[in-house]
N, C-alpha and C positions, 0 to 999 in steps of 0.2 A: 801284821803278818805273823810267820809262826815264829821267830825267835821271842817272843816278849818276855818278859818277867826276867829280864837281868839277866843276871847267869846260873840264871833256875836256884836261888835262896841257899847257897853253899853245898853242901854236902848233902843228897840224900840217904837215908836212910836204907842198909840194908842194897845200897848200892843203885837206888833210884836214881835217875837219870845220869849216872854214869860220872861222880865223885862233883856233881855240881854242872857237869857241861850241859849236860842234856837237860836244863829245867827249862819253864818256859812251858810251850806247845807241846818241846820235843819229848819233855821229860812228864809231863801228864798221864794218870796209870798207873803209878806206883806210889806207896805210900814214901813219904818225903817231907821234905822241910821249905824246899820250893811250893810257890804258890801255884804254880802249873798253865795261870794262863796271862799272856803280855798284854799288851796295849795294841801290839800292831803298827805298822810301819802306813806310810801315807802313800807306797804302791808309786807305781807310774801311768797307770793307765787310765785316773780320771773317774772311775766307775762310779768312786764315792763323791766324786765333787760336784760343787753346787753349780751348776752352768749359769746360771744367771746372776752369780753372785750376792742375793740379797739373805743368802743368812739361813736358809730353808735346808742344809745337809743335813746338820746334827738334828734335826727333827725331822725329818725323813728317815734318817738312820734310828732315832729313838721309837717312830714308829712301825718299822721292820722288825724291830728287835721284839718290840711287844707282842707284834701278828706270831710270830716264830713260838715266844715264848707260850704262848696257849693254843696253838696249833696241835690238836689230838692224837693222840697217840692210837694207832688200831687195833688194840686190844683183843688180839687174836694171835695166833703161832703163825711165824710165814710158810713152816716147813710143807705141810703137805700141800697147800694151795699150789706155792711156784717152783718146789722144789721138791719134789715126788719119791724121789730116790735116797735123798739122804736118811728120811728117818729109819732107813734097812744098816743105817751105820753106828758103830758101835757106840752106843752112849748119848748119840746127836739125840733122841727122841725126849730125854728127858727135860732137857731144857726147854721145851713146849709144855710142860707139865703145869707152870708157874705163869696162869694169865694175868694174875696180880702181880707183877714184879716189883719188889720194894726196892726199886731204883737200881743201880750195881753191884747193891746188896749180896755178897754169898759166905758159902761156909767155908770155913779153912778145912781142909783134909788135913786130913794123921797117917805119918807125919806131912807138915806144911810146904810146899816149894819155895825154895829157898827167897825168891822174888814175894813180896807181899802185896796183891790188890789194894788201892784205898780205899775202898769198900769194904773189905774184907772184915768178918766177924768169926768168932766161936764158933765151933757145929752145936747147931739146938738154939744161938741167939737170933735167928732171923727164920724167917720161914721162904726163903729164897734159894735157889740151886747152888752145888758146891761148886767151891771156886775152880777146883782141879779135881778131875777123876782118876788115878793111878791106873796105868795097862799095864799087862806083864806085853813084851814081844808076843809071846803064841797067841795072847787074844788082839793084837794089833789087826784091824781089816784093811788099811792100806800095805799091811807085808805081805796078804794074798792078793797073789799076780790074779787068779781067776776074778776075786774081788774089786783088785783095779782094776782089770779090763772091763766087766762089766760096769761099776760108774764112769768110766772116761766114754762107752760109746754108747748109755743108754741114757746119762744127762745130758738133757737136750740143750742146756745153757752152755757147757762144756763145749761149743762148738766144735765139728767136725768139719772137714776139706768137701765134703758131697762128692765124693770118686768117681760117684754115678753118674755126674753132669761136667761135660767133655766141653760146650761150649761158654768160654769167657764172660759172655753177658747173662746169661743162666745160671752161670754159676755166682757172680755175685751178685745178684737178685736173691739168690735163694741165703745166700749168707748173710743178706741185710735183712730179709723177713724173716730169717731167727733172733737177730739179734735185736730187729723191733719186738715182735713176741718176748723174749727176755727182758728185755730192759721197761718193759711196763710193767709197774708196780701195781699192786692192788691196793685200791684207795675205795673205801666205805662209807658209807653215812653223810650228813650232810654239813658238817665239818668239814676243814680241810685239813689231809693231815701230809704227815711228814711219811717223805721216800729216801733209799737210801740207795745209788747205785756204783757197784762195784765192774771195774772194766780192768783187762790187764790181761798176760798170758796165763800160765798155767799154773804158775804161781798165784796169782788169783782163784783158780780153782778150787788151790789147797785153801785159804784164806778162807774163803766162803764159810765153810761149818765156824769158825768162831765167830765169823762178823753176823753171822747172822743168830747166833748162841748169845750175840752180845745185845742186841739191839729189837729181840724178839719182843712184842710186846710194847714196842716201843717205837719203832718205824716199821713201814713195808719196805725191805730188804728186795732187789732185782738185780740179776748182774747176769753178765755176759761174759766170758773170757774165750780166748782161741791163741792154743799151746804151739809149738815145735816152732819157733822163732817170730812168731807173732805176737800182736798186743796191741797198748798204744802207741804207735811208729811211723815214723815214716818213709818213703820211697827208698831212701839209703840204707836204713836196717835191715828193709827186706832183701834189698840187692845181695848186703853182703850174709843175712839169714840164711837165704835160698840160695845162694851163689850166681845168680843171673849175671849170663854175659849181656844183654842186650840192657838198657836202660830202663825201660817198664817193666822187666819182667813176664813181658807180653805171653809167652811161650811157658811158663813154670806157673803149673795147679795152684801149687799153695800159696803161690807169693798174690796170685788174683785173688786170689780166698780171703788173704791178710786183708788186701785192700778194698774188699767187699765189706769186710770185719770195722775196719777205721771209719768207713763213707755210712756205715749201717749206725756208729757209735755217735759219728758226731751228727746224723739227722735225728735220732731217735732221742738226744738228751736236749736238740733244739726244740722237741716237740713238748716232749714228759716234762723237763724240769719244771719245777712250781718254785715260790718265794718258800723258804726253810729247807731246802733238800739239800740234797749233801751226795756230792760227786768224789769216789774214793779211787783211787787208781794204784794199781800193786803191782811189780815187775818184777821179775829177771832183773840184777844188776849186769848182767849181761846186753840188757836192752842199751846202754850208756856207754857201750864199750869195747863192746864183747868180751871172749872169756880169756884167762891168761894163756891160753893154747892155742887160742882163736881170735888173736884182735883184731879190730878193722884197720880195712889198710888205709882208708880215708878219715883219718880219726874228725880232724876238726870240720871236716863240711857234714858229716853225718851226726858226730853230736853239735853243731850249731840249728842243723835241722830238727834233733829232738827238743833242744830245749822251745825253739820255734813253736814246734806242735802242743810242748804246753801250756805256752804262752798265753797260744790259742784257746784250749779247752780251759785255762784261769778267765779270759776275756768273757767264753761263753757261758760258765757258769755263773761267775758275776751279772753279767747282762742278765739273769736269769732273777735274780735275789736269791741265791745258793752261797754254798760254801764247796770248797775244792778239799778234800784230807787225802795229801799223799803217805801211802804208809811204805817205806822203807825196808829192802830185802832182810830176809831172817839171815842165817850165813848157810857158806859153800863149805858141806865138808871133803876132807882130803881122799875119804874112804867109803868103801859104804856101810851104812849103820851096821847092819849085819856083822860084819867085821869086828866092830867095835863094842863088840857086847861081852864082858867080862864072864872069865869061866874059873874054873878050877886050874886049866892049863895055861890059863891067859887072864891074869886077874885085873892084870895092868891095859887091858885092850882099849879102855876107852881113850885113850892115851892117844890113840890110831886117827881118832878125829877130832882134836883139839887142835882151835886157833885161839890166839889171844886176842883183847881187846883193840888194840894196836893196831891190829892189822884190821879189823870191822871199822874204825874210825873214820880209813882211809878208803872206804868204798865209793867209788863214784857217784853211784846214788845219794849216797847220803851228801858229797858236796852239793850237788847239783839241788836237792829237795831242800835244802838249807838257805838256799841264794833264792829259789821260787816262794818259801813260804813268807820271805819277807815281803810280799804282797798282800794286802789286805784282804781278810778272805780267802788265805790258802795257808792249810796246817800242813806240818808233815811231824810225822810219828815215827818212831825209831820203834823197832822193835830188836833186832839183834841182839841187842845187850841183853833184854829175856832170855838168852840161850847161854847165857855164861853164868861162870857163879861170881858173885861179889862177893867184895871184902880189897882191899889190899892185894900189892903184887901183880901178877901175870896174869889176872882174871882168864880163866880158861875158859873157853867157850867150844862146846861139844855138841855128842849126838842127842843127850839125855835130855829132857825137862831137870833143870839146875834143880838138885836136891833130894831126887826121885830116880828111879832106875825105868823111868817109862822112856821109851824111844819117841825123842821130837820129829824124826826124821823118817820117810819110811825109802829115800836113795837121798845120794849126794846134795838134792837140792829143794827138794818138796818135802812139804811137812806132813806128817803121817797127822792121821784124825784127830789122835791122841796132843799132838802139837798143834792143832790148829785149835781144836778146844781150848787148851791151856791158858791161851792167850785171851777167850773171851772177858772176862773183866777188868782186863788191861784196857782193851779197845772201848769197854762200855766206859772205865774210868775216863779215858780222853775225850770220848765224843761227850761224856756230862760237864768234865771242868774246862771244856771250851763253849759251853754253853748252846751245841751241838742237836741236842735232846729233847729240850723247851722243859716243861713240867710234866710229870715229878721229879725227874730226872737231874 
């Protein structure tokens, strides 16, 4: 499962996996002194055991691993085939530039973020994309509203509610054959290669441009997400998401929307999944909880339901020959970035969204993705601590990209472009030191 490798090999470096906690799975993607990937735990669910007992797992398991490992990469950009809209965003087109990708390979910018790729090289030593692109705020495309509005309602993967469709069974019809159309991968040639699919609310949205900045060239990338308290959920999330008095929800758009969204999720990766693919699920920590303003009033029958539901999508993947990589909310800032943009009058402003480590520790999600990745075949990734700076003390964690004056954020809780970029050779470093990627990789 995802904790392996001890307690991530002491101390990393530059504050990789978080003074040693995070090594293992969790701490993979930054350079380090941990080895980044475990052993894996023996799970509960049997997936990998030999039913007949005569000795035939660990070759069965050695022969998965081989098929994976030379499983082809599709050597081609995912961006304009499935995802149309992105390359009008700022910076996202370049990283299609590079059909040869020298594995996680990229350039350090000047100056560097504070956080270091293990990949990472000199600019001029690799012929592979920069690690990080520097934005100022005014060329940010997620701080124009005109900008967001137009990708939240013209990506078609971005799921919308259909406002247009008043009847219940129409409407989630029409929410499952989007999200079948999305969640199929484009797969080429007579090779089999690797897909990679991303599900989650809106938060997965934002995610998309790095994960797929990560892994271009390297898997076909499909994801589906659907925002305003949806995601991967269940019946109680939505109740108390949408506020429905009746039980189903029966009577509330969006909550049958949601549920068109889950029943579309889980037929569509019963169908797509192949042996090497890789199911990545990214939320709201709100999904676990809800928010500190808003929590649920039924704490333990609604999160014993979610963990239920990933139980489930760990069983399905597995049955599948897949891997499951949970990746773990970024942080909630207190403010909004805007706010927190240092001036002549206000030099101290970033000041306004800072949390410390301490308190990212303690996030729901991350207990809960901690306890599931100890299953065989299920990673979970931390990213959070990417938003703080390291070193000693209060580790602060803010609006910035650590080390840079570029805005992570572009409100309280979604990553501006700029932030979800950041992050792509982190995600390429985990999905290659969990053996994720097959070759070259």
């Amino acid at each position: 499962g995802g904790e392996g490798g001890g307690e991530g090999g002491g101390e990393a470096k530059e504050g990789g996996g978080g003074e040693g906690e995070e090594g293992g799975r969790e701490g993979a993607g930054e350079r380090g002194d941990g080895e980044g990937v475990g052993d894996g735990g023996d799970g509960e669910g049997g997936g990998d055991g030999d039913a007949d007992g005569d000795g035939d797992g660990e070759e069965d398991a050695a022969a998965v691993s081989a098929i994976c490992s030379a499983r082809a990469a599709t050597e081609a950009s995912v961006y304009d085939a499935v995802h149309p809209e992105w390359p009008a965003s700022h910076d996202l087109s370049i990283y299609s530039r590079y059909p040869e990708r020298p594995g996680c390979s990229c350039q350090l910018s000047d100056p560097p973020t504070s956080h270091e790729p293990l990949a990472a090289v000199a600019a001029g030593d690799t012929d592979g994309p920069p690690c990080f692109t520097p934005t100022a705020p005014n060329d940010e495309p997620l701080l124009d509203l005109a900008f967001v509005k137009r990708i939240e309602h013209d990506q078609r993967c971005f799921i919308s509610y259909f406002d247009e469709i008043n009847k219940r069974d129409e409407l989630q019809q029409a929410v499952k054959a989007q999200v079948a159309e999305c969640l199929t991968p484009q797969r080429s040639g007579e090779e089999p290669q690797r897909a990679v699919f991303l599900i989650g609310d809106s938060h997965a949205n934002s995610l998309s441009q790095g994960l797929m900045a990560s892994l271009d060239g390297a898997a076909s990338v499909a994801w589906a997400a659907m925002g305003a308290g949806c995601g991967w959920v269940g019946s109680r999330v939505r109740r108390a998401e949408y506020q429905c008095e009746e039980e189903d929800c029966h009577d509330n758009h969006g909550a049958q929307a949601c549920k068109g969204y889950v029943e579309g999720v889980r037929s569509t990766l019963s169908t797509q999944l192949q042996p090497c693919d890789v199911v990545v699920v990214h939320m709201s920590r709100g999904k676990w909880g809800g928010t500190e303003n808003d929590p649920w009033d039924d704490f333990d029958d609604t999160y014993a339901e979610q963990v239920a539901l990933h139980v489930e999508l760990q069983a399905l993947v597995r049955s599948k020959g897949a891997k499951l990589v949970l990746v773990g909310d970024s942080i909630d800032l207190p403010e909004e970035p805007s706010y927190c943009i240092p001036s002549a009058v206000a030099p101290n402003a970033g000041e306004r969204c800072e949390q410390t480590i301490a308190d990212i520790d303690a996030f729901n999600d991350h207990v809960t993705y901690e306890q599931l990745a100890k299953q065989e075949g299920t990673f979970f990734m931390k990213i959070a601590h990417l938003f703080c700076e390291p070193g000693s003390g209060a580790k602060r964690c803010g609006a910035f990209v650590p080390g840079t004056s570029t805005l992570a954020f572009h409100d309280t809780g979604h990553l501006s472009s700029a932030g979800s970029l950041y992050l792509w050779p982190f995600l390429c470093d985990f999905f290659s030191s969990n053996g994720l990627l097959g070759e070259p990789y």
